[in-house]
TORKOL-4160 file (C-alpha; in steps of 0.2 Angstrom, whole numbers, padded with zeros to 4 digits, m for minus):
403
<pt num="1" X="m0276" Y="0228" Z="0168"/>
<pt num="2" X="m0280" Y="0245" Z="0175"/>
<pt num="3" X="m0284" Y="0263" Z="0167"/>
<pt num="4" X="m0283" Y="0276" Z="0177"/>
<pt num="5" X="m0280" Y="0267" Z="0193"/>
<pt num="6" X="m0296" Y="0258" Z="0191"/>
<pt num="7" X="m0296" Y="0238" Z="0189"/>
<pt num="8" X="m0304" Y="0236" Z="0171"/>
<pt num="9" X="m0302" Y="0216" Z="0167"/>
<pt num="10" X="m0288" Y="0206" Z="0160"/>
<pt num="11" X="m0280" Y="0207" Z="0143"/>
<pt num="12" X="m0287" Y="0203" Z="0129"/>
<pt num="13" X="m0300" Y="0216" Z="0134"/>
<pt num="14" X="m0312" Y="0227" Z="0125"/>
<pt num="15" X="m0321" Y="0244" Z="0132"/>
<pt num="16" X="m0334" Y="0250" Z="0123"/>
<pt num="17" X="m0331" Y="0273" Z="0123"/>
<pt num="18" X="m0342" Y="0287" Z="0117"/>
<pt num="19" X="m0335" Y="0293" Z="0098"/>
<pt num="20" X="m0332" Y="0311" Z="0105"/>
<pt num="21" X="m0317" Y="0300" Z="0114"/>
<pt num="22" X="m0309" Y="0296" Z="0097"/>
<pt num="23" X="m0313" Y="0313" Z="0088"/>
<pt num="24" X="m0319" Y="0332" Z="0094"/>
<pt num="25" X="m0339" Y="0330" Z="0095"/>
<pt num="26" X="m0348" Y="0342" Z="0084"/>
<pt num="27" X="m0359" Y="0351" Z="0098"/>
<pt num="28" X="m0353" Y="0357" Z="0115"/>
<pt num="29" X="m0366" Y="0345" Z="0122"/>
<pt num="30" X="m0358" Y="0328" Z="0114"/>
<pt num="31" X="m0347" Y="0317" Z="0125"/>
<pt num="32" X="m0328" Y="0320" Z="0129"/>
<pt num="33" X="m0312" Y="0311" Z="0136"/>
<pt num="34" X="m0310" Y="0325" Z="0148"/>
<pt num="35" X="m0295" Y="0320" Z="0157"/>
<pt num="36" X="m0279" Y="0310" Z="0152"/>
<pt num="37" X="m0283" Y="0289" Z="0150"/>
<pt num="38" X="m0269" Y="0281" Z="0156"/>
<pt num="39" X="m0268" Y="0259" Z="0153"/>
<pt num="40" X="m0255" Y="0250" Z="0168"/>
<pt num="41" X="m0254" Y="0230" Z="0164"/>
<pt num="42" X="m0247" Y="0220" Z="0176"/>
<pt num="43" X="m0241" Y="0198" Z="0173"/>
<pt num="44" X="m0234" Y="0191" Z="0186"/>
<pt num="45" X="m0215" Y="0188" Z="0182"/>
<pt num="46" X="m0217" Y="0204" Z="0169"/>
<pt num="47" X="m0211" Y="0219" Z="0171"/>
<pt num="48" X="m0227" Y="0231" Z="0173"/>
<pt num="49" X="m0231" Y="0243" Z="0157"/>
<pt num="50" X="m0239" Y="0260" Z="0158"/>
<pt num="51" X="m0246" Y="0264" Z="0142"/>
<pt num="52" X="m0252" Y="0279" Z="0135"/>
<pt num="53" X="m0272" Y="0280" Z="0128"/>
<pt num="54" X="m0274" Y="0299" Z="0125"/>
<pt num="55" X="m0267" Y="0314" Z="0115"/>
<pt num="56" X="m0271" Y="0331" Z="0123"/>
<pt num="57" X="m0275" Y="0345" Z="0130"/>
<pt num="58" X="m0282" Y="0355" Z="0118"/>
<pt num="59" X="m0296" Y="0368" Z="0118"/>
<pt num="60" X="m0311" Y="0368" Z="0114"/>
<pt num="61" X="m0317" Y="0382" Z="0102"/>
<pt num="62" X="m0335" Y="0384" Z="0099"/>
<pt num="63" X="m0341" Y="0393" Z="0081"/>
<pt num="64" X="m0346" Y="0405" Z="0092"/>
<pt num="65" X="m0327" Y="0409" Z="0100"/>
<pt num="66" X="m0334" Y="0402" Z="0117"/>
<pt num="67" X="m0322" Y="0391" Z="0125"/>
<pt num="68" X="m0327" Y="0374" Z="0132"/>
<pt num="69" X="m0312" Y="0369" Z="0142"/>
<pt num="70" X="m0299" Y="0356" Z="0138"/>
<pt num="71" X="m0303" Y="0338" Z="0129"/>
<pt num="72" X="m0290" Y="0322" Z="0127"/>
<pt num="73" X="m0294" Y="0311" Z="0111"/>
<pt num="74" X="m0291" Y="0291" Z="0112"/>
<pt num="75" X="m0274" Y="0288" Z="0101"/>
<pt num="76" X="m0281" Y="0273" Z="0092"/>
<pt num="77" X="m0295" Y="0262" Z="0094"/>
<pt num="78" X="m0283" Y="0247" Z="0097"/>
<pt num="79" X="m0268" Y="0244" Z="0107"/>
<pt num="80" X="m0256" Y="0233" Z="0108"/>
<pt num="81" X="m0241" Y="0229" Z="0121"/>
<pt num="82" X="m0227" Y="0218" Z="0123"/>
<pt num="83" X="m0222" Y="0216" Z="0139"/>
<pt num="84" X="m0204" Y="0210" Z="0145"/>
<pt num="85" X="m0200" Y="0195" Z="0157"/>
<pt num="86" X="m0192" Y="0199" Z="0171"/>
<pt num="87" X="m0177" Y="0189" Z="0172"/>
<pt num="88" X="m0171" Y="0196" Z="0153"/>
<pt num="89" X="m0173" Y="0213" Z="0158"/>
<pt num="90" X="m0166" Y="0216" Z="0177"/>
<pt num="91" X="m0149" Y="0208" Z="0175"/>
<pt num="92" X="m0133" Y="0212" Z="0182"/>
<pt num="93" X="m0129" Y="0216" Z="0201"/>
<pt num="94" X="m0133" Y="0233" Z="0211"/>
<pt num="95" X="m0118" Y="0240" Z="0223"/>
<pt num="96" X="m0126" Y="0248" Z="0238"/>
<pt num="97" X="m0121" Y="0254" Z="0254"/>
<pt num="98" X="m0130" Y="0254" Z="0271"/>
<pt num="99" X="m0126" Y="0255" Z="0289"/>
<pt num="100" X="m0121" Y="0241" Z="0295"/>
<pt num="101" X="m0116" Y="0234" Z="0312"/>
<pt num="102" X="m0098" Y="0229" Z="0308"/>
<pt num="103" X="m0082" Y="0235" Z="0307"/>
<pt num="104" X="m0078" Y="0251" Z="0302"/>
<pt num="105" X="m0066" Y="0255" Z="0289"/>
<pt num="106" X="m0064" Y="0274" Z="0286"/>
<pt num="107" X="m0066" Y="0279" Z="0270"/>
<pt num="108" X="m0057" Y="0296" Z="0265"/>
<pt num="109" X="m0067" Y="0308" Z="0254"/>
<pt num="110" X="m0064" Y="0312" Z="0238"/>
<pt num="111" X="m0059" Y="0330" Z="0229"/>
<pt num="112" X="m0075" Y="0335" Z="0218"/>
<pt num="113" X="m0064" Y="0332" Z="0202"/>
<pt num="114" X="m0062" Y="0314" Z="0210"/>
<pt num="115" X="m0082" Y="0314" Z="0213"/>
<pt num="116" X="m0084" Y="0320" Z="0194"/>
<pt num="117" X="m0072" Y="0308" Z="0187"/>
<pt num="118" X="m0081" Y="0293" Z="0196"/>
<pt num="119" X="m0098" Y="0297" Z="0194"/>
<pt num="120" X="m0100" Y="0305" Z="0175"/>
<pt num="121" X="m0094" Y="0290" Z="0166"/>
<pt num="122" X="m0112" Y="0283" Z="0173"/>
<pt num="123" X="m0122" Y="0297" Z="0170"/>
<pt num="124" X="m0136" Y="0298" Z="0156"/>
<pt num="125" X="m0143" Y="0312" Z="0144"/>
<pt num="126" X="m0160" Y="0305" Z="0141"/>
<pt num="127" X="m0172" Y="0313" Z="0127"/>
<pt num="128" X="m0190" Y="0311" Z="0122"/>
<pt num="129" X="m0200" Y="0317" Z="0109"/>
<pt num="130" X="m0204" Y="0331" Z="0118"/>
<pt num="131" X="m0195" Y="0330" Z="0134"/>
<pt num="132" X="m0175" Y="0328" Z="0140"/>
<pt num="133" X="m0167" Y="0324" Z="0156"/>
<pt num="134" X="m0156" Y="0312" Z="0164"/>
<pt num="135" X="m0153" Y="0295" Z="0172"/>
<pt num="136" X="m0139" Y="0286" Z="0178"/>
<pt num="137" X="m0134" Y="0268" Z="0176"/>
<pt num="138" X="m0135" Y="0254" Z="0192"/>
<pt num="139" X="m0130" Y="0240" Z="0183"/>
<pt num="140" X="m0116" Y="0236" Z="0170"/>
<pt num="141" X="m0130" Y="0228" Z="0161"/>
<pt num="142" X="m0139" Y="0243" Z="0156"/>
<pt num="143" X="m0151" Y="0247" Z="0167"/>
<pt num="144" X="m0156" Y="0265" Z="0170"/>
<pt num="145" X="m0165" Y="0274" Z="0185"/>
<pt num="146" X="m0172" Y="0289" Z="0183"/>
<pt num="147" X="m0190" Y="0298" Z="0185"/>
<pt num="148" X="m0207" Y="0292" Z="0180"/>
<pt num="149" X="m0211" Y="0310" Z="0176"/>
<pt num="150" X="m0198" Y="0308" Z="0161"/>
<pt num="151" X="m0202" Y="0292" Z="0156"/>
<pt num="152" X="m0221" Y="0292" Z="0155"/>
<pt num="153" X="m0230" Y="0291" Z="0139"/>
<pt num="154" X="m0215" Y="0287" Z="0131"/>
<pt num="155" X="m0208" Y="0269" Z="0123"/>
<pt num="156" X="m0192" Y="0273" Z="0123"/>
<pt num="157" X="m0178" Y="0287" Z="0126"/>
<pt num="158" X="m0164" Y="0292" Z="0115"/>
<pt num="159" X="m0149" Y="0288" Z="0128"/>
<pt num="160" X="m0132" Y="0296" Z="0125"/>
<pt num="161" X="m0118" Y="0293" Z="0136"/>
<pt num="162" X="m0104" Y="0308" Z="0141"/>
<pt num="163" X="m0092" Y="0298" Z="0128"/>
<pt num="164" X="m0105" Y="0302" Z="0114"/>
<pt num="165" X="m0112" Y="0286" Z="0111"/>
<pt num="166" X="m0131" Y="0286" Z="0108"/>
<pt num="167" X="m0144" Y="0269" Z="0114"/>
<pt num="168" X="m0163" Y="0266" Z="0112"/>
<pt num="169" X="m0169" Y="0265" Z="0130"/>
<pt num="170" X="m0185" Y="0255" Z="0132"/>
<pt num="171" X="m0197" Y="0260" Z="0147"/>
<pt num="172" X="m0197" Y="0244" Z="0157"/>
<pt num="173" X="m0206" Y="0249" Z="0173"/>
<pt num="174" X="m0213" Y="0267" Z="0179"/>
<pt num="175" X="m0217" Y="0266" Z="0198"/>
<pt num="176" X="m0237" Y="0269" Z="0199"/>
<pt num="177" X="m0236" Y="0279" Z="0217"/>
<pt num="178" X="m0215" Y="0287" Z="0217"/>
<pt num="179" X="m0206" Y="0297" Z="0204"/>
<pt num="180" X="m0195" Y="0281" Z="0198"/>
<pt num="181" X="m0197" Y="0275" Z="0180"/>
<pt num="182" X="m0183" Y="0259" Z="0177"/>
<pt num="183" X="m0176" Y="0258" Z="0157"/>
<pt num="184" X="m0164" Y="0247" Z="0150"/>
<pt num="185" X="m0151" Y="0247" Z="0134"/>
<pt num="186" X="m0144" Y="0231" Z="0126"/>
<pt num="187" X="m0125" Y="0230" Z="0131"/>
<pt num="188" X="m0115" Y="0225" Z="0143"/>
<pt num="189" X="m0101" Y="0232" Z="0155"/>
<pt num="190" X="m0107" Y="0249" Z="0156"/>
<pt num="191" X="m0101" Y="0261" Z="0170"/>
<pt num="192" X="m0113" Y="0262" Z="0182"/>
<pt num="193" X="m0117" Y="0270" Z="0200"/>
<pt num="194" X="m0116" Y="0264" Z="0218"/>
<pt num="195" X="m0131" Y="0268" Z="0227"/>
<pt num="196" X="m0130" Y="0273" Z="0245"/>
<pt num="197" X="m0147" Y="0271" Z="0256"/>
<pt num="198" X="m0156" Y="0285" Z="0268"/>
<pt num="199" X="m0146" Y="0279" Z="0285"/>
<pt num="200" X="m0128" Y="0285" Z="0279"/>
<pt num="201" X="m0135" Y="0303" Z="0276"/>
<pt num="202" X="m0134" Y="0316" Z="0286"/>
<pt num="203" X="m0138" Y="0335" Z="0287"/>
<pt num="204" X="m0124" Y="0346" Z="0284"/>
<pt num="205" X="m0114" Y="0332" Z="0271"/>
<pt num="206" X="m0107" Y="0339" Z="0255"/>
<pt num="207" X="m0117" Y="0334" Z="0237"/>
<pt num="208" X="m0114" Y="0334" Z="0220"/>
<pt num="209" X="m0131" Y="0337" Z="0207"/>
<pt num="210" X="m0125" Y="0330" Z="0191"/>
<pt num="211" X="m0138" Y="0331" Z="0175"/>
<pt num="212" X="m0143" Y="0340" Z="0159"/>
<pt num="213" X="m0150" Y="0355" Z="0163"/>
<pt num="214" X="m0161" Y="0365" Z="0149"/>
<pt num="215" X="m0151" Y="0376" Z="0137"/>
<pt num="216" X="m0136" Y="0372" Z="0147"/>
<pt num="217" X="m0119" Y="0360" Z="0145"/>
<pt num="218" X="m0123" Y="0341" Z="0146"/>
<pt num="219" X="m0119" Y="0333" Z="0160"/>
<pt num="220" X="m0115" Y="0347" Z="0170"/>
<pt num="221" X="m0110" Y="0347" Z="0190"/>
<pt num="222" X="m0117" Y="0358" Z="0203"/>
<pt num="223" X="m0112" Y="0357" Z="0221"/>
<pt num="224" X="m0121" Y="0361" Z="0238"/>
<pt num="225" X="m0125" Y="0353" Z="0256"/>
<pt num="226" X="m0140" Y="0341" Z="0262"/>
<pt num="227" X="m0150" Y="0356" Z="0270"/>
<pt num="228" X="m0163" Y="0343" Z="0278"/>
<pt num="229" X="m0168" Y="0321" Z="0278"/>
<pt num="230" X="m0187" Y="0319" Z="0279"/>
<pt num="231" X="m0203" Y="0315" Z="0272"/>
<pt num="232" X="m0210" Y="0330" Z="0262"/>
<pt num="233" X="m0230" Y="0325" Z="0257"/>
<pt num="234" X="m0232" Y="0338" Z="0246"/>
<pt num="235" X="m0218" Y="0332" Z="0235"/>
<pt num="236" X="m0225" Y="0314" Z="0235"/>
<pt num="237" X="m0221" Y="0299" Z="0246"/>
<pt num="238" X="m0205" Y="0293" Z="0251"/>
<pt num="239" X="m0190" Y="0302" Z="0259"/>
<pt num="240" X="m0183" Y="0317" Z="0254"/>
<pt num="241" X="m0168" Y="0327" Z="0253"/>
<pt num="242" X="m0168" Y="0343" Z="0251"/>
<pt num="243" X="m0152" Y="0352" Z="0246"/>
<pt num="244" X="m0148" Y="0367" Z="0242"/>
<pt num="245" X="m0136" Y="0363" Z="0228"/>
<pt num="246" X="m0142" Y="0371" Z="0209"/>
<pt num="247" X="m0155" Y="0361" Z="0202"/>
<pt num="248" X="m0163" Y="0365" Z="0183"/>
<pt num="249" X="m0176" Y="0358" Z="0171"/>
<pt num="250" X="m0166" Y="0345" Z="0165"/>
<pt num="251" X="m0159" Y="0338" Z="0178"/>
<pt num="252" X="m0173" Y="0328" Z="0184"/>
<pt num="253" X="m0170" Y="0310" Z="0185"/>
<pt num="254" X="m0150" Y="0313" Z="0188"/>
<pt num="255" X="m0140" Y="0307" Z="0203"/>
<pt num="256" X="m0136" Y="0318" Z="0219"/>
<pt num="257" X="m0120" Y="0311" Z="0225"/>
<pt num="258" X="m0111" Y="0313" Z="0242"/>
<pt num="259" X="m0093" Y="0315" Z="0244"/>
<pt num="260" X="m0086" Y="0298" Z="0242"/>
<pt num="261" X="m0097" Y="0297" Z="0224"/>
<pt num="262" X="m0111" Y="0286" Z="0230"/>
<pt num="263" X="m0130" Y="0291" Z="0223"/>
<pt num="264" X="m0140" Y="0293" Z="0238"/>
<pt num="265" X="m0154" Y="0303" Z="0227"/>
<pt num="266" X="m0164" Y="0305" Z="0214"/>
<pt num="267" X="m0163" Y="0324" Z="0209"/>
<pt num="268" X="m0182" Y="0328" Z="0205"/>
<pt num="269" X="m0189" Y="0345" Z="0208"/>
<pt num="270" X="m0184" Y="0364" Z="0212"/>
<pt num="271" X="m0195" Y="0372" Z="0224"/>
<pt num="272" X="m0202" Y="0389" Z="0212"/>
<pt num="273" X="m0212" Y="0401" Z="0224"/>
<pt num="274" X="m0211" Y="0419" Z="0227"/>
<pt num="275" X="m0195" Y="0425" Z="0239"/>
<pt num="276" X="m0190" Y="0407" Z="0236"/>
<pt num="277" X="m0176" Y="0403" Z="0228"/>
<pt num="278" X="m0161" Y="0389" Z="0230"/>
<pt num="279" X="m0171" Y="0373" Z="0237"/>
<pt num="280" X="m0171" Y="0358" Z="0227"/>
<pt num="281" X="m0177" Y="0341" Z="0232"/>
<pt num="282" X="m0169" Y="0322" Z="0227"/>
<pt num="283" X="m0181" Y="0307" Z="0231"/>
<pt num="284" X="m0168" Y="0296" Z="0243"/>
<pt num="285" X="m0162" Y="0281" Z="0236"/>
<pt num="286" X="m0170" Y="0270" Z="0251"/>
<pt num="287" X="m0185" Y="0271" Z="0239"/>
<pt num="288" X="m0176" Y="0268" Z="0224"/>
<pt num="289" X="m0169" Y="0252" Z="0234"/>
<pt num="290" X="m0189" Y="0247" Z="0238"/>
<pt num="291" X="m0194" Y="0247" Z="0220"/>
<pt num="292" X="m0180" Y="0237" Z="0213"/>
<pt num="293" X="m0181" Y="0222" Z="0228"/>
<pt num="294" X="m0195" Y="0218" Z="0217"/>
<pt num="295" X="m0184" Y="0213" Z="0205"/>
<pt num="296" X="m0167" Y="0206" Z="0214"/>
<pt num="297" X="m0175" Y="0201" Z="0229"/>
<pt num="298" X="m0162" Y="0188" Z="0232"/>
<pt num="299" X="m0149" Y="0201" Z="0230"/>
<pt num="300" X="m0154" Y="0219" Z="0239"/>
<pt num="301" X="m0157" Y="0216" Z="0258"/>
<pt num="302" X="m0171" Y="0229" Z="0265"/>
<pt num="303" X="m0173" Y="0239" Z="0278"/>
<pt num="304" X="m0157" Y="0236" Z="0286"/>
<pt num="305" X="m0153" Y="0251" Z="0296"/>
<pt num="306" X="m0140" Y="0244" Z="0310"/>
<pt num="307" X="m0130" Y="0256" Z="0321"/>
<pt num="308" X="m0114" Y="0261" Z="0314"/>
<pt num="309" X="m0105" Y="0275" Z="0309"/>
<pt num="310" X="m0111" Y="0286" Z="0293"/>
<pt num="311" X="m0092" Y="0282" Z="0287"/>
<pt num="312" X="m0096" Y="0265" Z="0281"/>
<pt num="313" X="m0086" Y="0256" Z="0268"/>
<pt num="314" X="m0093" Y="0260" Z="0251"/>
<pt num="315" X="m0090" Y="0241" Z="0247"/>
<pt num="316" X="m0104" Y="0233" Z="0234"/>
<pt num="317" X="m0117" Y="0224" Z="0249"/>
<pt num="318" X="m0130" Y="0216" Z="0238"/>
<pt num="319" X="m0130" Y="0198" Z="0246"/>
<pt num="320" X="m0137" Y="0192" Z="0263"/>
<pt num="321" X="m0128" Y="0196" Z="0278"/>
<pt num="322" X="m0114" Y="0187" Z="0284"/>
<pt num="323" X="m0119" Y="0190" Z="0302"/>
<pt num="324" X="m0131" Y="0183" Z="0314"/>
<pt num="325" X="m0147" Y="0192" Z="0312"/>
<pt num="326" X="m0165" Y="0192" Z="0317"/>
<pt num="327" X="m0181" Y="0202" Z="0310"/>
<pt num="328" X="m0193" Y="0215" Z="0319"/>
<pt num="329" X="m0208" Y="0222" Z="0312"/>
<pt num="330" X="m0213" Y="0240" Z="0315"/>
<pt num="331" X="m0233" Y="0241" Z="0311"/>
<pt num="332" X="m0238" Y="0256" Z="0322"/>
<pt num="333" X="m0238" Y="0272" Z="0326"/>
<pt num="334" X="m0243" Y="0275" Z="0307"/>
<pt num="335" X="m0227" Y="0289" Z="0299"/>
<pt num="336" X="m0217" Y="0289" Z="0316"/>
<pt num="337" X="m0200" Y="0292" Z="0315"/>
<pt num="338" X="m0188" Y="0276" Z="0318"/>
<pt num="339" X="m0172" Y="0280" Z="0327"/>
<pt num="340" X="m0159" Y="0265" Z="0331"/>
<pt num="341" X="m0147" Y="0268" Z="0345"/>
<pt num="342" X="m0129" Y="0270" Z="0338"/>
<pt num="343" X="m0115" Y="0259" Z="0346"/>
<pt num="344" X="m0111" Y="0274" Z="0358"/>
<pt num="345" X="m0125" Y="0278" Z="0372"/>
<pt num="346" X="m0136" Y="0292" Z="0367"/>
<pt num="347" X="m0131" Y="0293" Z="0348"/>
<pt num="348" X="m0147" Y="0288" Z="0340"/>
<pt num="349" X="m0147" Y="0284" Z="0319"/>
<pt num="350" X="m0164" Y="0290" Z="0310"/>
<pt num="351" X="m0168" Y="0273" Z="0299"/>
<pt num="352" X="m0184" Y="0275" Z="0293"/>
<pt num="353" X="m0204" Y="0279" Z="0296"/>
<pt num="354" X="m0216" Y="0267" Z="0302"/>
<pt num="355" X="m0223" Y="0254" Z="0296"/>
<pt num="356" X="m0204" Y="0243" Z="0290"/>
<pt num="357" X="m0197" Y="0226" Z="0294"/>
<pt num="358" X="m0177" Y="0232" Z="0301"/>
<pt num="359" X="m0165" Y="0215" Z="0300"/>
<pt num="360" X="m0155" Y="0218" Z="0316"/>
<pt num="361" X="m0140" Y="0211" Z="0322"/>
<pt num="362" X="m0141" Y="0198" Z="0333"/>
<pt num="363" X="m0140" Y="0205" Z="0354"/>
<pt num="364" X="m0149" Y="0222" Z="0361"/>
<pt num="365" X="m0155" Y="0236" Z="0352"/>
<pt num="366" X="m0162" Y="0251" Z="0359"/>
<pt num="367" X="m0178" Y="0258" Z="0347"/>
<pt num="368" X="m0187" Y="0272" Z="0348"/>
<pt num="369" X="m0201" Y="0278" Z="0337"/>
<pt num="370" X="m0207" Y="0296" Z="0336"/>
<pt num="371" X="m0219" Y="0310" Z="0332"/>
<pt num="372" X="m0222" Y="0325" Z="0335"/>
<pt num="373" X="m0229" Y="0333" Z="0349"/>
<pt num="374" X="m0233" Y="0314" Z="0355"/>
<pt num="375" X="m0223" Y="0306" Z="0370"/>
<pt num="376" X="m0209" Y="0293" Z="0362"/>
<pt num="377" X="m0213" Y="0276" Z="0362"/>
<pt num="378" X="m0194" Y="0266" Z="0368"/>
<pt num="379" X="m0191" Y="0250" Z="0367"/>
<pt num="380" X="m0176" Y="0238" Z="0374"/>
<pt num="381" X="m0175" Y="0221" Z="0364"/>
<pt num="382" X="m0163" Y="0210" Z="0362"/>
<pt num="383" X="m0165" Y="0200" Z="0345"/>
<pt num="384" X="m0160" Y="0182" Z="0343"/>
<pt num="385" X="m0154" Y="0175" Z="0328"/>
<pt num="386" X="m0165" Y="0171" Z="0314"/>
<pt num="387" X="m0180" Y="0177" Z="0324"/>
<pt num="388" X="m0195" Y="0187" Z="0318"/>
<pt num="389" X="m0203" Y="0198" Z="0330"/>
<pt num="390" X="m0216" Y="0212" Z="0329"/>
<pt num="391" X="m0216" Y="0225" Z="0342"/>
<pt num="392" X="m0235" Y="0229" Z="0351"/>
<pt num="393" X="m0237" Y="0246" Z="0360"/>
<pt num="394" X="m0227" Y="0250" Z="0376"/>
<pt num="395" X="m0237" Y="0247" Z="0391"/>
<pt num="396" X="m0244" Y="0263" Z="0399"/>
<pt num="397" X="m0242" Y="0270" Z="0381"/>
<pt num="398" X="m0259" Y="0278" Z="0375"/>
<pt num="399" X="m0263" Y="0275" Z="0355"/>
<pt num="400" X="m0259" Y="0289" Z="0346"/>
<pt num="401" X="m0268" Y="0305" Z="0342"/>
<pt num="402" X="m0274" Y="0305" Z="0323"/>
<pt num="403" X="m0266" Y="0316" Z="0313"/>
């Protein structure tokens, strides 16, 4: 068990806190819960649970009219947690597209009524008790993807589908470090999305933001372009896209769908600053793809970014390859960019950062990792079947500046 981040025992557990944690002291000098207590509790073959400890901010108002600053008060002096096994929860199958090294079948895109009509049926209005916003469905077993910000503190959500009908979402799993937050309703054959990964976007493709904005029609659609494919540090980690398609309170945790009606985001924030206006951010599906690996590890396959077109078949991929692969580890330069020669000479595909583990096709790849305002560091390999290798530094390559 961890509060706050911090490693505090294992369940049962009890802490001993100061009583001005449970209720507002009577003196300015007495101790206060002075910041949000947060419990995580984590059992092997369990999906993790964040829990909620405190109610606040409020204000603290001496006799005198002075103010103290903001306190949060414990919710109860015991808590208690049920958490779910992993294989009742994460049922089902995911349908996800990556590049692949195969045969291309070209894959005509669709009209934006044909987007709408594909994608809505999967999409989520999601409300809290003091919060709404949207999710979409990934499995037809009722599991939902959308952010943690939604999600936290809450149980449950009130889940209604475009068709009217209403669920009791529980909280299954809220990623501690990205903006991902897992729920599940009881059911079975539910509509649900195919996620398309990081490698089959490029700038310049059309999207489509799909959610529930505030004081506006459910489910409603706004279109746009991906303006730009990158880590954005000030957002959170992970990859972004940024796009300039419409984005509203209450979109957040919907889907940002490319033109043949896969989700390759997760819609998450607007950018508000002054002579700003028009750029919103998704959190790529690639990271969506990491967190739920840890549940269907046998079923989504990793860090496979092989070189082929961006036109992929949008076939469901959740299985091992078929083909001859082999393994190659990335650990260093920390954050460079990986770029994976296409199957014409010269065409380079961005596939990730560094550090990953790519599963390449068996024969010779050309890698190149790179930073900015560092020389690239190239690599020619040609990967064997089943093997596993890790890739040192070039010779004649310095280490890398810090940043």
């Amino acid at each position: 068990m961890e509060i706050n981040g911090v490693s505090v025992g294992t369940t049962p557990l009890a802490k001993d806190f100061p009583g001005g944690y449970f209720h507002k002291t009577r003196t300015a000098l007495g101790s206060r819960l002075e910041h949000v207590m947060v419990a995580r509790i984590t059992l092997k073959g369990y999906a993790t649970k964040e829990l909620m400890l405190s109610d606040g901010p409020a204000n603290w108002i001496g006799l005198n009219g002075r103010n103290h600053g903001e306190y949060w008060l414990l919710k109860a002096a015991h808590f208690h947690v049920n958490l779910d096994p992993v294989p009742e929860v994460f049922t089902g199958t995911i349908s996800a597209r990556v590049a692949r090294n195969t045969a291309v079948a070209f894959v005509p895109q669709l009209s934006l009524q044909e987007v709408v009509a594909q994608t809505k049926p999967g999409v989520v209005y999601l409300k809290g008790l003091e919060k709404s916003g949207t999710g979409f469905l990934i499995t037809d077993t009722g599991v939902i993807a959308t952010n943690a910000h939604l999600a936290r503190g809450e149980e449950s959500l009130v889940a209604r589908l475009p068709g009217g009908v209403q669920f009791d979402a529980k909280v299954v799993y809220i990623d501690e470090e990205l903006d991902i937050a897992l729920l599940k309703i009881e059911g079975s054959k539910f509509p649900h999305l195919t996620l398309a990964d990081v490698s089959t976007v490029q700038q310049g493709d059309a999207v489509f933001a799909i959610g529930n904005p505030g004081d506006a029609m459910l489910y409603s659609v706004t279109n746009g372009i991906v303006s730009a494919v990158d880590k954005f540090p000030s957002a959170g980690p992970g990859t972004w896209i940024q796009t300039n398609a419409p984005i509203n309170p209450g979109n957040s945790g919907g889907p940002l769908v490319n033109s043949r009606g896969e989700v390759i985001g997760i819609t998450t924030l607007r950018l508000v600053k002054k002579n700003t206006s028009g750029i919103g951010f998704a959190l790529s599906v690639t990271d969506l793809l990491a967190v739920l690996h840890r549940f269907y590890p046998e079923e989504i396959v990793l860090a496979e970014r092989l070189s082929a077109p961006a036109v992929a078949p949008a076939a469901p991929i959740i299985s091992a390859p078929k083909t001859e692969v082999g393994t190659v580890e990335i650990s260093e330069p920390p954050g460079a960019e990986i770029r994976i020669e296409r199957n014409e000479p010269g065409s380079y595909m961005r596939v990730g950062y560094v550090p990953a583990t790519l599963s390449l096709s068996a024969g010779p790849h050309k890698i190149i990792l790179r930073r900015p305002q560092q020389v690239d560091w190239i690599y020619d390999i040609i990967v064997m079947k089943d093997s596993r290798v890790s890739l040192g530094r070039p010779l004649g390559v310095a280490a890398p500046t810090p940043d």
